[in-house]
C-alpha positions, 0 to 999 in steps of 0.5 A, a space after each residue: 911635747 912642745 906645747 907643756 915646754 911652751 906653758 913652763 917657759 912661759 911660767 917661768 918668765 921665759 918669753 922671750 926664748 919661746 917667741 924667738 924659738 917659736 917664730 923660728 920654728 915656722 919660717 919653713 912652713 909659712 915660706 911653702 904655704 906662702 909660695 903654695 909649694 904644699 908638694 914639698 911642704 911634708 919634705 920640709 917640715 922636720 926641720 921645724 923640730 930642729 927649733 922645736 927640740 931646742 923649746 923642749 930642752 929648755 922646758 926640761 933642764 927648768 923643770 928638773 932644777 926644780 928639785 919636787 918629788 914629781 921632778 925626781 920621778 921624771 929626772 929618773 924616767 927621762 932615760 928609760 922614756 929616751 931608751 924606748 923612744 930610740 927602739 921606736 925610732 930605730 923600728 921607723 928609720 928601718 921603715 923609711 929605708 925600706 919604703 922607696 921604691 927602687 929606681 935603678 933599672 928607671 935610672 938606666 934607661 934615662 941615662 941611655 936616653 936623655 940628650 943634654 938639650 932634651 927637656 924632661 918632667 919627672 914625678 921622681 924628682 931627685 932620683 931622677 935628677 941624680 941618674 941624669 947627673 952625667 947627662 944634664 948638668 946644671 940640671 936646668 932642663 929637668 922638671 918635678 912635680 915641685 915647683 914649675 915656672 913656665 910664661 909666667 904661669 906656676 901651678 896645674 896651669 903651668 905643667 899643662 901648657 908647657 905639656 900643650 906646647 910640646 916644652 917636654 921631650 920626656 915626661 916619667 910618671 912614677 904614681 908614688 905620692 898621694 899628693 901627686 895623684 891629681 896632677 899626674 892624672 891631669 897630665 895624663 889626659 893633656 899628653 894623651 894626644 902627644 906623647 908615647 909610651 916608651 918604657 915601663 917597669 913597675 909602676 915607672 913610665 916614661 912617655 916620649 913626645 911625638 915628632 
């Protein structure tokens, strides 16, 4: 729908509006691909709507004031394409809702394990910084699988020295996001020697280094 909102504000001498709007519109993305942060670049991206749906309503309050019979027709189907856009929307919020796993019984058994002074690496990310609220906070010692800065290195490099030098008391695999797949896999290998296998509940593991 962004696209035809561009061509008719362009049309209409609009350039202004489409440049700042459009500009706007990709802070979010070319900041991640600039920083290669690409495991939260898909998180990130709705936000792009947010300056997008401002380029669609513009487009479209021009295109009914301009009173054609094709304008009429669309000024008198815009709500019923809004009504089922908001049934379609409905069907995938359900989805979502419905589509991560359950970290409960992981939560607790971080909560009874995790010191603060413990250093942990987690595939879940925010669920796992939520449930060690209480135990690390400022949540300093907790790592995801989004970003690392370890000596100076980031990246697969960066995870597999740390995971060398012993830095992670813990380290929780939940095997859930496609995206993490190679680096979940190149973790595993690293930590084979080092780390335990201390719990596990559906596909949530938690590994413990080796004193």
């Amino acid at each position: 729908m962004a696209i035809p909102s561009v061509i008719i504000l362009v049309k209409s001498k609009k350039i202004k509006e489409v440049f700042t709007l459009a500009s706007l519109s990709l802070i979010i993305p070319l900041f991640h691909l600039a920083l290669t942060r690409y495991a939260t670049l898909d998180k990130h991206m709705y936000l792009s709507i947010i300056f997008l749906a401002s380029i669609i309503g513009y487009a479209v309050a021009i295109f009914l004031k301009k009173g054609s019979t094709l304008m009429h027709f669309a000024k008198y189907s815009l709500p019923i394409l809004a009504f089922m856009y908001f049934i379609y929307s409905y069907n995938q919020l359900f989805q979502f809702e419905h589509t991560w796993k359950n970290t409960r019984v992981l939560s607790n058994f971080l909560k009874t394990e995790v010191k603060p002074e413990n250093k942990i690496l987690t595939e879940s990310g925010g669920a796992t910084i939520l449930a060690l609220y209480d135990n690390i906070f400022p949540p300093k010692g907790i790592v995801t699988f989004d970003w690392i800065d370890y000596s100076g290195l980031t990246g697969n490099e960066a995870y597999l020295q740390a995971i060398k030098d012993g830095y992670f008391d813990y380290i929780e695999l939940s095997q859930e996001r496609e995206e993490q797949k190679e680096l979940s896999s190149l973790i595993r290998i690293e930590m084979a020697a080092s780390y335990s296998l201390i719990f596990k509940a559906d596909t949530f593991e938690v590994y413990e280094r080796n004193l």
